[in-house]
FIMI-260975 format. One line per 10 residues: for each residue x, y, z of C-alpha. Coordinates in nm, 3 decimals. Each point is the difference from the previous one (the first is absolute). Example, Ala and Ser with C-alpha at 12.3 -4.5 7.8 and 13.67 -1.06 7.14 Angstrom:
// residues 2
1.230 -0.450 0.780 | 0.137 0.344 -0.066
END
This chain:
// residues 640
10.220 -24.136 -15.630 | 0.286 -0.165 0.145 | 0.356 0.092 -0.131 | 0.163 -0.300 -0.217 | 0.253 -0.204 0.219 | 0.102 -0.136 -0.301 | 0.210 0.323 -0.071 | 0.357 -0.185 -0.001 | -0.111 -0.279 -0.264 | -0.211 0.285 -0.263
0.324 0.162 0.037 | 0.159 -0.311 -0.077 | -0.186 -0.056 -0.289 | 0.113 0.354 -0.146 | 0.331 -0.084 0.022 | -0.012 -0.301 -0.135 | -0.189 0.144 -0.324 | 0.237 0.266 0.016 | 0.284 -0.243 -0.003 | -0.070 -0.163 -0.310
0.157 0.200 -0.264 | 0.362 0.106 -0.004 | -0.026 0.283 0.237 | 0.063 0.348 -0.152 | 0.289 0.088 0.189 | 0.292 -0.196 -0.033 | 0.179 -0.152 0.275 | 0.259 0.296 0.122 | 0.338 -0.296 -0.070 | -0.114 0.053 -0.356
-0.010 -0.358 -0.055 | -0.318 -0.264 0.018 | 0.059 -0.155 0.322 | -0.142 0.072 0.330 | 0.291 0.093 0.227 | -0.090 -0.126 0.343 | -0.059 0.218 0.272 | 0.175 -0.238 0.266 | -0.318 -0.117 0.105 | 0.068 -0.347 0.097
0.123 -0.054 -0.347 | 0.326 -0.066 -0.142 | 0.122 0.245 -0.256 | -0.081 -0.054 -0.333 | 0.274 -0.186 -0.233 | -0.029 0.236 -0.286 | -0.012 -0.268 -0.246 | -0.248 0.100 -0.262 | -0.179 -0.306 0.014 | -0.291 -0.180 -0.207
-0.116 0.295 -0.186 | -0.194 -0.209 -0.192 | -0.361 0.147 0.091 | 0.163 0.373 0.011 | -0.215 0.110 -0.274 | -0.302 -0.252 0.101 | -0.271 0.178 0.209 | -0.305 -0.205 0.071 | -0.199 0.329 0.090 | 0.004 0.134 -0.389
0.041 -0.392 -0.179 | -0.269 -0.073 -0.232 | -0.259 -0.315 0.170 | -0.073 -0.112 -0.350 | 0.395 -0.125 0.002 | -0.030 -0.266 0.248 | -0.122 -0.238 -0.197 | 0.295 -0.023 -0.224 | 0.232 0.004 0.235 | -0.084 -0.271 0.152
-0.051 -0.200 -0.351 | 0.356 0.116 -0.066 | 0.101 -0.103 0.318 | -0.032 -0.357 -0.087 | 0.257 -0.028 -0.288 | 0.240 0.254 0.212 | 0.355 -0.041 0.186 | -0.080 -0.078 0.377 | 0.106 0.376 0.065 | -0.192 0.124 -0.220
-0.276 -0.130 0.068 | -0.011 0.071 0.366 | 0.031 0.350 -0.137 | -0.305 -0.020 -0.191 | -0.237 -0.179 0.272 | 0.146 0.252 0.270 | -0.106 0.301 -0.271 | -0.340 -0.163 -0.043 | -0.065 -0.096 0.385 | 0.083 0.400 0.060
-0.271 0.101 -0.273 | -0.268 -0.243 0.173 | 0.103 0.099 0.326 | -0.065 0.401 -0.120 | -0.341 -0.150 -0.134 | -0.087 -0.156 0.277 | -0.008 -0.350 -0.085 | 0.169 -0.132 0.307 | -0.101 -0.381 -0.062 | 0.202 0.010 -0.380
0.307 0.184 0.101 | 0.081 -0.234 0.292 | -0.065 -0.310 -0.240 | 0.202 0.155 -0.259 | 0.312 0.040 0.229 | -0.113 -0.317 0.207 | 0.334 -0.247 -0.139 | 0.256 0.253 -0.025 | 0.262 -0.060 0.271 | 0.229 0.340 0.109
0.309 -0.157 0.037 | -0.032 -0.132 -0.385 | -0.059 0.374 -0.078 | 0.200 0.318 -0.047 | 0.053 0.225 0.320 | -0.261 0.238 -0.116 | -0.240 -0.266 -0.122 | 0.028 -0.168 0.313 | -0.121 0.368 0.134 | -0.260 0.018 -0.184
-0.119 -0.329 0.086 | -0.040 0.082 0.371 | -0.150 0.316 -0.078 | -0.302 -0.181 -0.218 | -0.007 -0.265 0.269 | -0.015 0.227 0.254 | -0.285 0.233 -0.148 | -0.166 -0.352 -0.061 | 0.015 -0.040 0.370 | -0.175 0.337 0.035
-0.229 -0.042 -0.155 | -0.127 -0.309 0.148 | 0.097 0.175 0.373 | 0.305 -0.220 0.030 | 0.194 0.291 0.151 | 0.265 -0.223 0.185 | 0.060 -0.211 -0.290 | 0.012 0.297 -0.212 | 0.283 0.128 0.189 | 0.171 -0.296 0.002
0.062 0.019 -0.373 | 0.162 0.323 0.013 | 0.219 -0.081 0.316 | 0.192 -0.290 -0.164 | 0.381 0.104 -0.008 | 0.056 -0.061 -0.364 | -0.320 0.232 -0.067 | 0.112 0.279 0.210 | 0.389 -0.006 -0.152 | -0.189 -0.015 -0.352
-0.158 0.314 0.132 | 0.255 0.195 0.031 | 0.150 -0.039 -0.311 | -0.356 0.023 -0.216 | -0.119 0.313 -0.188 | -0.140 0.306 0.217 | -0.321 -0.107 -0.090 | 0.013 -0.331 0.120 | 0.162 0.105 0.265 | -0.260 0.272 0.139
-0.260 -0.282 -0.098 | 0.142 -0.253 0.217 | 0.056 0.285 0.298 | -0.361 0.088 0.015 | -0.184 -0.321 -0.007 | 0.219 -0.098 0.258 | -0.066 0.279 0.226 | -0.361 -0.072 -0.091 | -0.037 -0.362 0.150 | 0.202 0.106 0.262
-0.252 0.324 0.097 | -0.273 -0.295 -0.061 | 0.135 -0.232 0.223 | 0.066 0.256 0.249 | 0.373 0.043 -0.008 | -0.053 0.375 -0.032 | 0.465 0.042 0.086 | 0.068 -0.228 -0.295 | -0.224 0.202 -0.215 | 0.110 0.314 0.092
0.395 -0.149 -0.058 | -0.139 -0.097 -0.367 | -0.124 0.341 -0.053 | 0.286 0.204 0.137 | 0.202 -0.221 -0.259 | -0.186 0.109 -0.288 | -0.062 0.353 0.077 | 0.328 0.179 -0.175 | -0.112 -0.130 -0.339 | -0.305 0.082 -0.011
-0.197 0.324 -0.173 | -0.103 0.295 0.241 | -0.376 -0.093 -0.018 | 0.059 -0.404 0.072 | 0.216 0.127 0.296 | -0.288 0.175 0.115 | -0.182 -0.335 -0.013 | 0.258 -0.200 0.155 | 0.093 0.226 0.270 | -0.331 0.018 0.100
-0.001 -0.376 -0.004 | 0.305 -0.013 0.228 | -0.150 0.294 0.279 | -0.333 -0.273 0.008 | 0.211 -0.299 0.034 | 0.159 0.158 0.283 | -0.280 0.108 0.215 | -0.159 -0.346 -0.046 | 0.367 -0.070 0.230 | 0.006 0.019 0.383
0.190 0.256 0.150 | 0.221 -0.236 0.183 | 0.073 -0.213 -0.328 | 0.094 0.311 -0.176 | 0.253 0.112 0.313 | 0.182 -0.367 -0.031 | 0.077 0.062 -0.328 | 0.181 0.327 0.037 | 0.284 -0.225 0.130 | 0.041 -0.185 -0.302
-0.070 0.189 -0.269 | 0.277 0.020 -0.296 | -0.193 0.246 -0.208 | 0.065 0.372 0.043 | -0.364 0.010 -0.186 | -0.170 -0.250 0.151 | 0.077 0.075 0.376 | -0.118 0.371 -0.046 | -0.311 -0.155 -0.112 | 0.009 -0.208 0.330
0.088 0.328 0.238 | -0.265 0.235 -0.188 | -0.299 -0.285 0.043 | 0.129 -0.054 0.368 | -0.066 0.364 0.042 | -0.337 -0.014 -0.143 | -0.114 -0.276 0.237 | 0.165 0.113 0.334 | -0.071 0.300 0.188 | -0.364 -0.018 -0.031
-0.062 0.217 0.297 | 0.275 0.266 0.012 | 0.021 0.132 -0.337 | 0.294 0.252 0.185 | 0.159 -0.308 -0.026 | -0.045 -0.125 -0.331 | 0.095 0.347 -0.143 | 0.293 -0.074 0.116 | 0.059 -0.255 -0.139 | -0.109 0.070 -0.356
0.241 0.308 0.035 | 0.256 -0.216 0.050 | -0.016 -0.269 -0.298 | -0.071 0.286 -0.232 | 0.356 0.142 0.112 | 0.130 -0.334 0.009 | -0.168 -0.123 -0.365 | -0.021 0.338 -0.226 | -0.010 -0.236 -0.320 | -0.222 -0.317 0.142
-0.230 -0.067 -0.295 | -0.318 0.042 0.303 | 0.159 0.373 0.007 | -0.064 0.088 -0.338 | -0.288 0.239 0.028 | -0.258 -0.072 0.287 | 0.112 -0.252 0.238 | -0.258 -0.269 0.042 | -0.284 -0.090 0.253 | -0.073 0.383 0.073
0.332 0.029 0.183 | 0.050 0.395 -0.162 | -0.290 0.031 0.192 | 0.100 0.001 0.396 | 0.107 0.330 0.034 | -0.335 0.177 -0.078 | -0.159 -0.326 0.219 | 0.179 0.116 0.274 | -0.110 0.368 -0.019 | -0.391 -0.118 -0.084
-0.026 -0.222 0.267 | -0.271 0.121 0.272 | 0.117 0.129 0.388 | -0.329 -0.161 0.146 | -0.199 -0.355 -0.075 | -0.347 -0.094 0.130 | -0.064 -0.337 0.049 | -0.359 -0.094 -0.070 | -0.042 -0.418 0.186 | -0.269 -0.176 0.173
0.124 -0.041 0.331 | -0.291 -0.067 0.158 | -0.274 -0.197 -0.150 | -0.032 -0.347 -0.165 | 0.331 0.134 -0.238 | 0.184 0.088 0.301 | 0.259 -0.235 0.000 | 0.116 0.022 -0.373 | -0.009 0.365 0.014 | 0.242 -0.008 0.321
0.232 -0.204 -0.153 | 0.003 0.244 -0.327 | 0.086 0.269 0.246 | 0.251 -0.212 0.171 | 0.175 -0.117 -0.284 | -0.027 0.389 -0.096 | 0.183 0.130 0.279 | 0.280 -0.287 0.039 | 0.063 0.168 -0.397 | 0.020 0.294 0.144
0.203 -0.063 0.297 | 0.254 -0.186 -0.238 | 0.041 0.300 -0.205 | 0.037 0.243 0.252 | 0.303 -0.230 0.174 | 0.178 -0.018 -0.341 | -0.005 0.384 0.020 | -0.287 0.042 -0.266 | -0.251 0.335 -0.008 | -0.335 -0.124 0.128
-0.309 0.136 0.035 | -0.203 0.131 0.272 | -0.303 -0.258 0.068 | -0.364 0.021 0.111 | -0.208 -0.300 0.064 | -0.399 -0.001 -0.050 | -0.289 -0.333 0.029 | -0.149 0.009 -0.246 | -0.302 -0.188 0.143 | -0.093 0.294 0.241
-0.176 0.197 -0.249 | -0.121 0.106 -0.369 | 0.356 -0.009 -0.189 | -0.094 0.282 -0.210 | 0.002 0.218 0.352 | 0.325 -0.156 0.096 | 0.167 0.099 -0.343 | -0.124 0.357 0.093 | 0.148 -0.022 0.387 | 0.350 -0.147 -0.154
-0.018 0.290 -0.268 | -0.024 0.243 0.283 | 0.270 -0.234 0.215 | 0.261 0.122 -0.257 | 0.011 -0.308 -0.191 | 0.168 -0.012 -0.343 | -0.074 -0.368 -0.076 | -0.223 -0.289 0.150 | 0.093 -0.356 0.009 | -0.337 -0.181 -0.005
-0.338 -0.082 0.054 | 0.082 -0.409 0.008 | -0.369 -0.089 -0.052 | -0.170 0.007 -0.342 | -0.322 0.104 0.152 | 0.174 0.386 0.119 | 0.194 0.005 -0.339 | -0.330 -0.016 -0.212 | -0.150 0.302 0.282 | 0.339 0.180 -0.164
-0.029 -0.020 -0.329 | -0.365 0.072 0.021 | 0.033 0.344 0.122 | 0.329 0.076 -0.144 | -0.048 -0.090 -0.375 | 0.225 0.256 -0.180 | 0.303 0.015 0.298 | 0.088 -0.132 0.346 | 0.004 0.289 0.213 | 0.422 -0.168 0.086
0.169 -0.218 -0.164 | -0.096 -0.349 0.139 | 0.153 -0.331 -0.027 | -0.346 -0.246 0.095 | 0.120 -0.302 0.138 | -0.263 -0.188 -0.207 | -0.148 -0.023 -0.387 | -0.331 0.018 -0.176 | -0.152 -0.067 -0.309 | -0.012 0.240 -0.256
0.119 0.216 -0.331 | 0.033 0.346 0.142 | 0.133 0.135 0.334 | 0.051 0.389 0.160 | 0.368 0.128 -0.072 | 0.199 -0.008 0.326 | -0.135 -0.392 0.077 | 0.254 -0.323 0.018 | -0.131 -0.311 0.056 | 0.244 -0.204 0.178
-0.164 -0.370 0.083 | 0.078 -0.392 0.032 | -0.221 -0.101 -0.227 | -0.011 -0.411 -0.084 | -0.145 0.081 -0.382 | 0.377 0.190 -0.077 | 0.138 -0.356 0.169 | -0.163 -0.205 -0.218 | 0.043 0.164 -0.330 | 0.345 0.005 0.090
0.073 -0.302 0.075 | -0.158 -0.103 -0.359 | 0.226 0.180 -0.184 | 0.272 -0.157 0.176 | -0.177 -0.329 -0.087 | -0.056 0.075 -0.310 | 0.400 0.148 -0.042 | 0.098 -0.399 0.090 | -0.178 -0.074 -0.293 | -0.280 -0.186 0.214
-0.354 0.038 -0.236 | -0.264 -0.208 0.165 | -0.119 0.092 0.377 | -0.225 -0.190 0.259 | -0.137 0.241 0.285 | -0.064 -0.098 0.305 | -0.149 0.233 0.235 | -0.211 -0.015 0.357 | -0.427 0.092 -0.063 | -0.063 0.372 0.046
0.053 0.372 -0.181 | 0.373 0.023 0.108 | 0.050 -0.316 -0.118 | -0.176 0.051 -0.338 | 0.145 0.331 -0.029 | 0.372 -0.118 -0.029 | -0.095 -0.284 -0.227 | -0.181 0.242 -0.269 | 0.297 0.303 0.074 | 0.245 -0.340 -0.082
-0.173 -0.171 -0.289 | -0.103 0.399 -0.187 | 0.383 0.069 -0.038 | 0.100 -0.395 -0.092 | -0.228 0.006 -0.298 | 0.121 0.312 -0.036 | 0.352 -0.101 -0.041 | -0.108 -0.379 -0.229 | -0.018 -0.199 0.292 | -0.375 -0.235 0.036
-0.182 -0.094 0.301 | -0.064 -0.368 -0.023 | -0.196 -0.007 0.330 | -0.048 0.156 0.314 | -0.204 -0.105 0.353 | -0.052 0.173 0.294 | 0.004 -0.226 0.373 | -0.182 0.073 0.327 | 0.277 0.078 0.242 | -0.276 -0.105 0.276
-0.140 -0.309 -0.133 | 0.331 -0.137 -0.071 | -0.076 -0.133 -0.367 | 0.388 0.060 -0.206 | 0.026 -0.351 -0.004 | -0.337 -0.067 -0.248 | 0.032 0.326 -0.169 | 0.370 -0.052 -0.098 | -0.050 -0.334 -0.130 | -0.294 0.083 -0.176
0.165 0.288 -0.177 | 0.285 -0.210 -0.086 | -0.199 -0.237 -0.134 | 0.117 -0.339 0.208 | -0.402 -0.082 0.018 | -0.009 -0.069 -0.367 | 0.381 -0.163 -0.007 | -0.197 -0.291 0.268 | -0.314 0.012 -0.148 | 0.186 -0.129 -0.316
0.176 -0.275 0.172 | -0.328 -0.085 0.169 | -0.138 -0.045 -0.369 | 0.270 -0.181 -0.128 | 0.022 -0.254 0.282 | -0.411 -0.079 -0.036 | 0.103 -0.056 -0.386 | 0.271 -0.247 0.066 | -0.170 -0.107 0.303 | 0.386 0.041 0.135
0.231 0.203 0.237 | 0.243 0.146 -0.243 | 0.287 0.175 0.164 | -0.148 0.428 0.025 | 0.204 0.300 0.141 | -0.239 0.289 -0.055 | 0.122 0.299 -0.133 | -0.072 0.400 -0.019 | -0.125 0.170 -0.306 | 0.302 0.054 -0.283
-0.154 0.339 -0.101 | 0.129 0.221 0.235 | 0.390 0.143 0.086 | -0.014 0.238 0.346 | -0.232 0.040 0.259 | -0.116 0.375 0.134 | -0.072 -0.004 0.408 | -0.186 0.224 0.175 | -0.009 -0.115 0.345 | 0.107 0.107 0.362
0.312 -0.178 0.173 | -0.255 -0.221 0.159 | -0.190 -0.097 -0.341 | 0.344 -0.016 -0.159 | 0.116 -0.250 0.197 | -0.307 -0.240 -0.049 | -0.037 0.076 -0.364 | 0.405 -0.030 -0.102 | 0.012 -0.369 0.139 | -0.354 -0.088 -0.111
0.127 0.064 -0.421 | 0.275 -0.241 0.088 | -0.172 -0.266 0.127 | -0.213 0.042 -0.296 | 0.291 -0.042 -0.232 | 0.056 0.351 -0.040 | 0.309 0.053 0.180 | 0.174 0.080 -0.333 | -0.214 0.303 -0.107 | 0.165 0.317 0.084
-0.218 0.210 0.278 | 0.002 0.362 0.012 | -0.143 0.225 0.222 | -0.053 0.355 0.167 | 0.136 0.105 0.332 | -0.289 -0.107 0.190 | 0.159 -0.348 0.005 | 0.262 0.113 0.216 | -0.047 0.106 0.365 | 0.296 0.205 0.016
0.248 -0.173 0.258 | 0.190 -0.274 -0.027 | -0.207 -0.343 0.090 | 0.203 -0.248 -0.102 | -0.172 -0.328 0.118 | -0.319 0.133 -0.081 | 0.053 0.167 -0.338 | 0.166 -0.379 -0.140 | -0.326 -0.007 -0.116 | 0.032 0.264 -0.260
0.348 -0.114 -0.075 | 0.050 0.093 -0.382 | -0.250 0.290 -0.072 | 0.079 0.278 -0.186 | -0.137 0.330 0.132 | 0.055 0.369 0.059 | 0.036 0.212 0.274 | 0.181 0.362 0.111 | 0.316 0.018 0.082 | -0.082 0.022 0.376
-0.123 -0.302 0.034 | 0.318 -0.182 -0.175 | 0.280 0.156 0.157 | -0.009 -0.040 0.347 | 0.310 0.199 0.020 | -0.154 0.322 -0.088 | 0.146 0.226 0.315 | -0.355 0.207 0.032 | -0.198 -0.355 0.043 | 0.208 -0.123 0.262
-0.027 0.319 0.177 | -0.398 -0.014 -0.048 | 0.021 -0.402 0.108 | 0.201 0.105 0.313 | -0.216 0.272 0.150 | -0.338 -0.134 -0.097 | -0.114 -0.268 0.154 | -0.254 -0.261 -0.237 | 0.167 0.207 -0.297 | -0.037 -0.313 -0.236
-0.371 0.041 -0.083 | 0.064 0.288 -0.177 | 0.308 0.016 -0.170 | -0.149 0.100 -0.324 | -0.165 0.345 0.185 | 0.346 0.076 0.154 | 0.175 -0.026 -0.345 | -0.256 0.220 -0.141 | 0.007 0.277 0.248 | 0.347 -0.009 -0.034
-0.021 0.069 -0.410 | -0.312 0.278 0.093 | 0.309 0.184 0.179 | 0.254 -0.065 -0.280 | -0.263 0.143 -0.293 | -0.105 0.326 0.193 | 0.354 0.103 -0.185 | -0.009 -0.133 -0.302 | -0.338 0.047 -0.183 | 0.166 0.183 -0.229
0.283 -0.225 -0.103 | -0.323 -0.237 -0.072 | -0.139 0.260 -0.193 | 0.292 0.029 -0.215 | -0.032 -0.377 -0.097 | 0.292 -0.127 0.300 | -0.047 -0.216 0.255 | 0.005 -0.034 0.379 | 0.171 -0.363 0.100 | -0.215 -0.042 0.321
-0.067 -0.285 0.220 | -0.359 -0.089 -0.139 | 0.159 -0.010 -0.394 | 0.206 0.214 -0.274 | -0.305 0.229 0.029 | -0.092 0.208 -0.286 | -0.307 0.254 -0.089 | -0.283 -0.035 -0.330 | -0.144 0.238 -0.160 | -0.268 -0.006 0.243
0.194 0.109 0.315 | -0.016 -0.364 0.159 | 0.348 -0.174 0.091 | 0.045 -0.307 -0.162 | 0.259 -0.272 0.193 | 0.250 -0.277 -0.181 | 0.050 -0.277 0.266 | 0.285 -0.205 0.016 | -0.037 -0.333 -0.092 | 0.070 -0.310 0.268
-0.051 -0.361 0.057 | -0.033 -0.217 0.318 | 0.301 -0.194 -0.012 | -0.001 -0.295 0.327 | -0.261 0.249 0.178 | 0.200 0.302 -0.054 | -0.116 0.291 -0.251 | 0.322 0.057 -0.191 | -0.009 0.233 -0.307 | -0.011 -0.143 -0.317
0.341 -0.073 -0.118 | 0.063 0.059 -0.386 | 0.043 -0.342 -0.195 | 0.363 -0.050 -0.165 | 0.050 -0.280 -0.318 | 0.174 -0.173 0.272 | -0.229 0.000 0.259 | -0.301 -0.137 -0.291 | 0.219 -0.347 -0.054 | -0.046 -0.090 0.391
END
């Protein structure tokens, strides 16, 4: 049900098949050589190079010649036959026997070769690296500097082959500028259909890119290209609440970039779009919260978070609409719908509670009698026209965060996760979409937040009983006291948390005192209380997890407004963030619709097929009791 978020690497995987043949257009110069596009990149020499491969293509060679190459490789000058193992390694490589190309190629040395041998080299090592989810070393080989000048002087081919894997492991390892820089570079020279691909490569690289990042970057920009990519996604991301605003600003890169390659035919992310937002959006909102009741303080802070939205907008000048407020705990919601019909309402924000959505959708199978954004999600395969489910759901957290698991190249999980349905619901939403994706669940447990039991559970699940029940054996044996350190089981490579900030900070400690300090731990938000602990969240120090964009940029200027005038605000920062995204989607359902997205504080939030509103989070770490985001990892930066 839930949209890929693997978009940017399936398209990455087009281009890269697209890449592999000579494309059909030639490259405008009318020679073989990639000009560059003054991306970070010197010019190219013009030499012509090793042309020695130009009319080799691994993609069309025949498998059955391997074998002879390498048999003639034996009796052959050194050049010659580095030529033929590089030809074979390619052919494995395309046949998918990773183990054989990398021995093949395992004693040649790059230096000792020809510029574009030594190219070639990297690029099998590297795609060896891949392979085995070695992303950092995999870029590593391609960043040498006597690979990249062999680069520029290699066939187009090679060239464009070199350029996308590249931008690949850098989109992998979360460098999403570099990748879009590779991409840019590429993008004259190739056909009108792989520019499609790769252009749509470059818009999803971009949005994965805060706002702020993108705006620093202006300033140092060299490309004409490349920085009216940077402006154009800046444009998409800001604004989110004054789309007056952000007309105006589209109007004025279109007049300042007339032949942008993101201006050739519809501009991305449902930008064409904000003029006939602007004339759809409604006059008058109904808000539909719990503000009395059990619910009552989660639906308050929706509201709150709602108006401090609202009261942004309107100081930045923005057309707002008129507002109505009903509890939705007073009495039968299908009446209220009725009274906010007859109110004048065009839209409703709500009913928070899954209880009063199901009373909805039970009377109103077909159509909502208004277009309503519920504040909340259910279960199921069909749902009346006019509904948009708009929730935080955990199960959406923890399939994402195994794809982004699984995108490390991490394949066998552990789960942890506290006794009960929430608990148990996570895990399954978690493990369903890692064997999904390849990855195996070696073992999971559950632990009694109550009775206090992480200690026995973890080392049982780690399997440190059996490591001293062995070296209890041995010793009776011997009938000596042989030196013993125990150790974990071997079997598994990342650990999946589901836990609280309290549970977190028992359980994190706990798996390194039972020698598992070393395993990776990811989790979902939940692990994160939302405000910056430091001496208490040392204890999580080193977990990956994700969270909205409220939550990790304490800068934002609507949550310091909301932390200012509202006193115990902290409890429920994730409420305020969400109330503040119900305001920014009552105008811009339809840019959802039309496959865009809205970059909001709970996610890059996009819409199914089913009406429900489906978040990315970004990706952070705790970092010396601080959640910092996830910085990208450079070959640099792997060597420390």
């Amino acid at each position: 049900m839930m949209k890929t978020r693997f978009f940017v690497l399936a398209l990455i995987s087009a281009l890269l098949a697209a890449c592999s043949s000579t494309p059909e257009t030639p490259a405008p110069s009318g020679s073989d050589t990639l000009h560059s596009y003054e991306i970070n990149r010197p010019s190219p020499a013009g030499k012509p190079g090793d042309r020695r491969d130009s009319g080799f293509n691994p993609a069309t060679a025949d498998s059955g010649a391997v074998e002879q190459w390498l048999i003639d490789a034996q009796t052959a000058s050194p050049e010659e036959a580095a030529e033929l193992q590089l030809r074979a390694a390619e052919v494995l490589l395309r046949d998918g026997e990773i183990g054989r190309a990398d021995d093949i190629v395992s004693e040649l040395i790059a230096p000792e070769l020809t510029a574009n041998q030594a190219l070639r080299l990297a690029i099998v090592r590297a795609r060896v690296h891949r392979a085995h989810a070695e992303f950092a070393e995999a870029l590593q080989q391609l960043s040498d500097p006597l690979v990249e000048q062999a680069m520029l002087e290699a066939p187009l081919r090679r060239q464009l082959q070199f350029s996308q894997l590249r931008a690949s492991l850098f989109a992998i390892e979360g460098d999403h500028l570099a990748a879009v820089r590779e991409w840019i570079f590429i993008d004259p020279l190739l056909t009108r259909s792989q520019q499609e691909h790769n252009r749509k490569a470059i818009w999803q690289s971009l949005m994965q890119i805060p706002t702020s990042t993108l705006l620093e970057n202006l300033t140092s920009a060299s490309n004409r290209d490349y920085l009216g990519w940077l402006e154009l996604a800046s444009i998409a991301k800001d604004n989110q609440g004054n789309i007056e605003a952000q007309i105006r600003q589209r109007d004025a890169w279109l007049a300042r970039w007339p032949e942008h390659p993101a201006n050739q035919g519809k501009l991305p992310g449902g930008l064409n779009q904000l003029d006939t937002l602007m004339v759809e959006q409604p006059k008058k909102i109904a808000l539909l919260l719990p503000v009395t009741g059990r619910y009552a303080p989660f639906g308050k802070a929706i509201r709150d978070g709602f108006i401090a939205a609202y009261e942004d907008a309107r100081r930045r000048n923005a057309t707002v609409p008129e507002m109505l407020f009903y509890d939705s705990e007073t009495s039968d919601i299908n009446q209220l719908i009725q009274q906010l019909s007859g109110d004048g309402a065009e839209m409703v924000i709500g009913p928070l509670r899954k209880e009063k959505l199901s009373e909805l959708i039970s009377r109103h199978q077909a159509m909502m009698p208004l277009p309503t954004l519920a504040l909340n999600r259910i279960d199921g395969e069909q749902f009346p026209g006019g509904l948009y489910q708009f929730g935080l759901n955990p199960e959406d957290e923890a399939q994402q965060v195994a794809e982004i698991a699984r995108g490390k190249g991490l394949q066998r999980a552990l789960i942890i996760t506290p006794e009960g349905s929430w608990g148990s619901n996570v895990a399954h939403a978690f493990a369903e979409r890692w064997q999904s994706l390849g990855g195996e669940i070696i073992a999971s447990i559950s632990f009694d937040a109550s009775a206090n039991n992480y200690s026995k559970q973890i080392k049982r699940v780690l399997q440190i009983d059996k490591s001293e029940s062995r070296h209890r054996e041995l010793q009776r044996i011997i009938g000596m006291h042989p030196h013993f350190e125990p150790h974990r089981r071997s079997d598994v490579d990342m650990v999946f948390l589901v836990a609280r900030p309290n549970e977190g900070r028992a359980v994190k400690p706990l798996l390194a005192y039972h020698y598992a300090g070393d395993l990776p731990v990811y989790a979902t938000s939940h692990v994160y209380q939302g405000n910056t602990d430091r001496s208490r969240d040392q204890d999580i120090n080193g977990i990956h997890f994700i969270d909205i964009p409220w939550v990790l940029s304490e800068e934002n200027s609507i949550r310091k407004q909301v932390n200012e005038n509202l006193p115990n605000s902290g409890t429920y920062q994730r409420m305020y963030a969400l109330g503040v995204d119900s305001f920014r989607l009552h105008m811009r359902i339809n840019q959802l619709q039309s496959d865009g997205q809205v970059f909001g504080e709970t996610g890059a939030l996009t819409l199914n097929e089913l009406g429900q509103i489906e978040r990315t989070l970004s990706l952070a770490k705790i970092l010396r009791g601080v959640a910092v985001m996830d910085a990208p990892s450079t070959p640099a930066q792997a060597e420390d």
